[in-house]
C-alpha positions as CSV (number, residue, x, y, z in Angstrom):
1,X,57.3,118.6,155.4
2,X,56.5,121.3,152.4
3,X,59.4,122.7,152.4
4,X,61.1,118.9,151.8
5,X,58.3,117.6,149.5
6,X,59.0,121.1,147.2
7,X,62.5,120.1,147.4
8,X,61.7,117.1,146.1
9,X,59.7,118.3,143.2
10,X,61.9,121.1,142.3
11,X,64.7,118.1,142.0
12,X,62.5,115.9,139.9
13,X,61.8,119.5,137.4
14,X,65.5,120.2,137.1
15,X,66.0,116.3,136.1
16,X,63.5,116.7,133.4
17,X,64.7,119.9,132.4
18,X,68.4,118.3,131.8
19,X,67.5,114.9,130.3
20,X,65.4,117.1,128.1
21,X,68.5,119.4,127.5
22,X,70.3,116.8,126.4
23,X,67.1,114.9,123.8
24,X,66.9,118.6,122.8
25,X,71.5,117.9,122.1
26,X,71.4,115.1,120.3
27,X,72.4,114.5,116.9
28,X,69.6,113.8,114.1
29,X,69.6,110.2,112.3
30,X,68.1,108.6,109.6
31,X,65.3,106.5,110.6
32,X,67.1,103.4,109.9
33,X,70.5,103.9,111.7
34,X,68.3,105.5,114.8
35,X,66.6,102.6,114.4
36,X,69.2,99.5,114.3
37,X,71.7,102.1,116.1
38,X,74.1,100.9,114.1
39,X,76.5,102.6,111.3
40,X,77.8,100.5,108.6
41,X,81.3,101.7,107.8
42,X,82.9,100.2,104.0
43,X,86.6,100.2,104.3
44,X,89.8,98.4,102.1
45,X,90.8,97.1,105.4
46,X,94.3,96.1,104.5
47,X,96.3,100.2,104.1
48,X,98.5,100.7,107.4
49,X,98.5,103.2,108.6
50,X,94.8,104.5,107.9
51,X,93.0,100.9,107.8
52,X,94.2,97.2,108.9
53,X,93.6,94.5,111.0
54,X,95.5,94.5,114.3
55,X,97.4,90.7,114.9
56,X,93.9,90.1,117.0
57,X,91.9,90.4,113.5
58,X,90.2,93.4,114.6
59,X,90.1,96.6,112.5
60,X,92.7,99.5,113.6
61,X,93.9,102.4,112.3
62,X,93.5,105.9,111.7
63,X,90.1,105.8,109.5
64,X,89.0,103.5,111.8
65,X,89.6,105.7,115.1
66,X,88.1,108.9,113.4
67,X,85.1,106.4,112.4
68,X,84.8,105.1,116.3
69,X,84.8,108.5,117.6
70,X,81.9,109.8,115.3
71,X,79.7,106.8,115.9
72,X,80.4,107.5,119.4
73,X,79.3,111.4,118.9
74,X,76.4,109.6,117.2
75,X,75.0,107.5,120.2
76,X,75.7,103.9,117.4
77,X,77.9,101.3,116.9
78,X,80.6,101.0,114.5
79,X,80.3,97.8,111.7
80,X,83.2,98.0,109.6
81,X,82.8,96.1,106.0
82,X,86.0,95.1,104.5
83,X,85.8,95.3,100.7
84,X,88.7,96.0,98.1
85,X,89.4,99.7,97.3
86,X,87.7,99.5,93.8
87,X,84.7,97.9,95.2
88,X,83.6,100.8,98.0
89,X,81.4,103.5,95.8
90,X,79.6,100.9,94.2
91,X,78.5,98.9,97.6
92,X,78.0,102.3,99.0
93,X,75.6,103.3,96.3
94,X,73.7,99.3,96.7
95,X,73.5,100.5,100.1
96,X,75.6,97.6,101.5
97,X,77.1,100.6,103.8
98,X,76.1,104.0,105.2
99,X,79.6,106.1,104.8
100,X,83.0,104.9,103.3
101,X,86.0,105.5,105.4
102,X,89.2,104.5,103.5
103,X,91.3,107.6,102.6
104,X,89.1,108.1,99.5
105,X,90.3,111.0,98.0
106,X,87.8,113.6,97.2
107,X,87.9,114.1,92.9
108,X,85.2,115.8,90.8
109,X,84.8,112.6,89.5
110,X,83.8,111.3,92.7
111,X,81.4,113.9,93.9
112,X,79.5,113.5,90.6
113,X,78.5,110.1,91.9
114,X,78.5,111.0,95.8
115,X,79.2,113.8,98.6
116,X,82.6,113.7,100.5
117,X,83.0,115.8,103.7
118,X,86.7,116.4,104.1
119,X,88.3,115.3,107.1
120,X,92.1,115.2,106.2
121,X,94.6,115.8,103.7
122,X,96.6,112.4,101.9
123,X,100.1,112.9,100.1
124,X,100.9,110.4,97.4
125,X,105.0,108.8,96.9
126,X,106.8,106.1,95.4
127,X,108.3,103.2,97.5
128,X,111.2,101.3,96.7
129,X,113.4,98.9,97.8
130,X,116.8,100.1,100.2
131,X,119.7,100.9,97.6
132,X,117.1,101.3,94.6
133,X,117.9,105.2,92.3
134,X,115.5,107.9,93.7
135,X,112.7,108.3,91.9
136,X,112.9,112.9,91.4
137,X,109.3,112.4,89.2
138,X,107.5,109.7,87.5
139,X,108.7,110.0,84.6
140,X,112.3,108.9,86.0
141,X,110.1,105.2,86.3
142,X,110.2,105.0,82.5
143,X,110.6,100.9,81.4
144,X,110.6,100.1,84.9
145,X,107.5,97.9,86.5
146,X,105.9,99.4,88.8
147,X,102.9,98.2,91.2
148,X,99.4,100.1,91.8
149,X,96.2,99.5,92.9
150,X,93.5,99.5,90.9
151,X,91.1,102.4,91.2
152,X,93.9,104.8,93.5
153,X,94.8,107.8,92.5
154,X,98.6,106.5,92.5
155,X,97.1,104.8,88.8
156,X,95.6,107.7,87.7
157,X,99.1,109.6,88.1
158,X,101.2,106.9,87.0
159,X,99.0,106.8,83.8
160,X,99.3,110.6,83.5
161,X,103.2,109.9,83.8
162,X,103.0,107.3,80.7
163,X,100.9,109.8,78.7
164,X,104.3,112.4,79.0
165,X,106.6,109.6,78.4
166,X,104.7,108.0,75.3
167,X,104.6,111.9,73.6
168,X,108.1,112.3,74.4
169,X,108.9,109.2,72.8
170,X,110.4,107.2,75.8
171,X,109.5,103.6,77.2
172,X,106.5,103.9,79.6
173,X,106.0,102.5,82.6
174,X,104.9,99.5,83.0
175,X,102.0,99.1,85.6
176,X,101.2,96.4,87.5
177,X,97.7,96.2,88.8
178,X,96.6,94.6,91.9
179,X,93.1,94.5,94.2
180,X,94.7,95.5,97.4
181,X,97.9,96.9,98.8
182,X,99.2,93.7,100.6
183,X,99.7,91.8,97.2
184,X,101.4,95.3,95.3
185,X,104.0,95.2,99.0
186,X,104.5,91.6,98.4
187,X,106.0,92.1,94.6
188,X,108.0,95.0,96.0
189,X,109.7,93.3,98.6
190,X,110.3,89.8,96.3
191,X,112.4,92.0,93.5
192,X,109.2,91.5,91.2
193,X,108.7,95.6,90.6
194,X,110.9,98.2,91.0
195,X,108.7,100.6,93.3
196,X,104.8,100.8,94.1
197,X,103.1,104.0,93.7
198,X,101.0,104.6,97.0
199,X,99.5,106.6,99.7
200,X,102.4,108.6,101.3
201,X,101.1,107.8,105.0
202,X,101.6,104.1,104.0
203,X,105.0,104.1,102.8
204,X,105.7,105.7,105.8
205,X,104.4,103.2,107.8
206,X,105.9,100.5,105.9
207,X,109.3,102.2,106.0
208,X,109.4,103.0,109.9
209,X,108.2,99.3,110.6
210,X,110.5,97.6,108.0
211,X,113.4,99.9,107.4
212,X,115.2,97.1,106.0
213,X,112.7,96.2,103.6
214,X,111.0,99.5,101.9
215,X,112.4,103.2,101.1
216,X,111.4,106.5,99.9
217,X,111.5,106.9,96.5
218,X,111.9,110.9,96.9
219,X,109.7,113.2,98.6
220,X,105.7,113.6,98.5
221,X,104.5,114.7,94.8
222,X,101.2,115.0,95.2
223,X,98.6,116.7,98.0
224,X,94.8,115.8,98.2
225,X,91.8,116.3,100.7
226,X,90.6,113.3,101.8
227,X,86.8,112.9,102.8
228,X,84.1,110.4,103.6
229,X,81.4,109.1,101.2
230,X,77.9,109.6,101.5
231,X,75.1,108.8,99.4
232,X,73.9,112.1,97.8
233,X,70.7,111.8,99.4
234,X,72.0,111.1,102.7
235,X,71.6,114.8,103.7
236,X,70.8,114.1,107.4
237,X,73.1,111.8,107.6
238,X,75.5,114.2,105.9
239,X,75.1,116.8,108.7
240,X,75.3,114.4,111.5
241,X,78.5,113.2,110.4
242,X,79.8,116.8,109.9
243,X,78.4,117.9,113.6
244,X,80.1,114.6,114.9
245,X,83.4,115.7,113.5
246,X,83.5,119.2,114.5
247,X,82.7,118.3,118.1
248,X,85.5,116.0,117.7
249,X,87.7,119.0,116.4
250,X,86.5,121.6,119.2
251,X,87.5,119.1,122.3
252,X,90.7,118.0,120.7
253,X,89.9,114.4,120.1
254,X,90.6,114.7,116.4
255,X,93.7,116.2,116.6
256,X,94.9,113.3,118.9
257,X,94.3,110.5,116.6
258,X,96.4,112.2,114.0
259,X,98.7,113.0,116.7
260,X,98.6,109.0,117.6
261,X,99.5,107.9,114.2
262,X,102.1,110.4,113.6
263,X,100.4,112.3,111.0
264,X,99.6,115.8,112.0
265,X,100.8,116.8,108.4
266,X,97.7,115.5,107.3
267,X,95.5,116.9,109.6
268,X,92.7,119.8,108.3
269,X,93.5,123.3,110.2
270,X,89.6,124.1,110.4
């Protein structure tokens, strides 16, 4: 019977040893997400094809894969918070959310106020209505209305546009601003603007799902890296997140969600 009870307790050591192994693995949290086990994600909820609600209201997209798989990595559960775009860094810094997901570009401006850890590049273009002149540069917009949403960089480089235009003494553009991206698409498609300046992955997506609808204005003008907020104190969180992402990277997960949505342009090569 020695030999069987030593069996027995050599089993029970090497189970220890592993679930310890893996204790030892896991990622670090702040006490509070440990805690509720839960990570509050802030998202515009309403930018196919990086966030939107599927036609069973529930949140889909690429953000919102990338954000499943790291609260995965992180042992929580995902709570997306739909807020409009201009409204995420300032409920992020009320602490009404832990991270923001929603293709928030990563600007000094930005990382004076919060971190960022990149996670993918964005490309910025002009869409327009089939049959509409190509748009070569922004400037080529001059007297024409075109939509934006407030707080994107598509405003800041429209505005950049007008400043050119106004000093060469042409018309500017006239910009329409709107909250979110469903009302800017709305005044495209009813003849209301003559193009919307927006993320190039969601013209894309508008284009391939309504081709009769939307159209490229001209090529991508513009290439950013893309990254989710933190809180600047949120240094634990910060790594976690970053540790989360990379495992996602080394086992190939990451590059299948860009893969899914047709955007391996976009995807970081480290």
């Amino acid at each position: 019977m020695k030999p069987i009870r030593s069996s027995i307790l050599a089993l029970a050591m090497l189970s220890s040893s592993v679930t310890f192994g893996v204790a030892q693995a896991s990622i670090a949290l702040p006490p509070s997400i440990a805690k509720s086990k839960t990570l509050r994600i802030c998202s515009a909820i309403n930018l196919p094809p990086m966030e939107f609600m599927s036609p069973q209201t529930q949140p889909e997209g690429v953000d919102i894969d990338l954000a499943n798989g790291i609260a995965k990595k992180l042992g929580v559960k995902p709570k997306f918070i739909n807020i409009p775009f201009a409204g995420l860094i300032p409920a992020l810094l009320a602490d009404h959310c832990d991270v923001i997901m929603s293709q928030l570009f990563i600007k000094k401006s930005r990382l004076k106020v919060i971190d960022e850890i990149p996670y993918m590049y964005s490309h910025e273009s002009v869409l327009i209505k089939p049959g509409s002149p190509k748009v070569p540069d922004l400037e080529a917009l001059s007297g024409k209305k075109v939509a934006t949403v407030t707080g994107t960089t598509a405003t800041v480089l429209l505005d950049a546009a007008n400043k050119k235009l106004k000093a060469a003494n042409k018309t500017p553009i006239d910009l329409v601003l709107f909250p979110e991206n469903t009302q800017a698409l709305q005044q495209l498609q009813l003849g209301q603007v003559a193009a919307y300046g927006v993320a190039y992955e969601t013209a894309r997506y508008y284009i391939k799902h309504v081709p009769s609808q939307f159209a490229m204005g001209g090529p991508p003008y513009f290439k950013i890296a893309t990254g989710i907020g933190l809180r600047k104190d949120e240094t634990v969180l910060n790594h976690a997140i970053t540790t989360a992402l990379g495992e996602m990277k080394n086992k190939g997960e990451y590059q299948a969600i860009f893969k899914k949505w047709d955007l391996q342009l976009d995807m970081l090569k480290h």
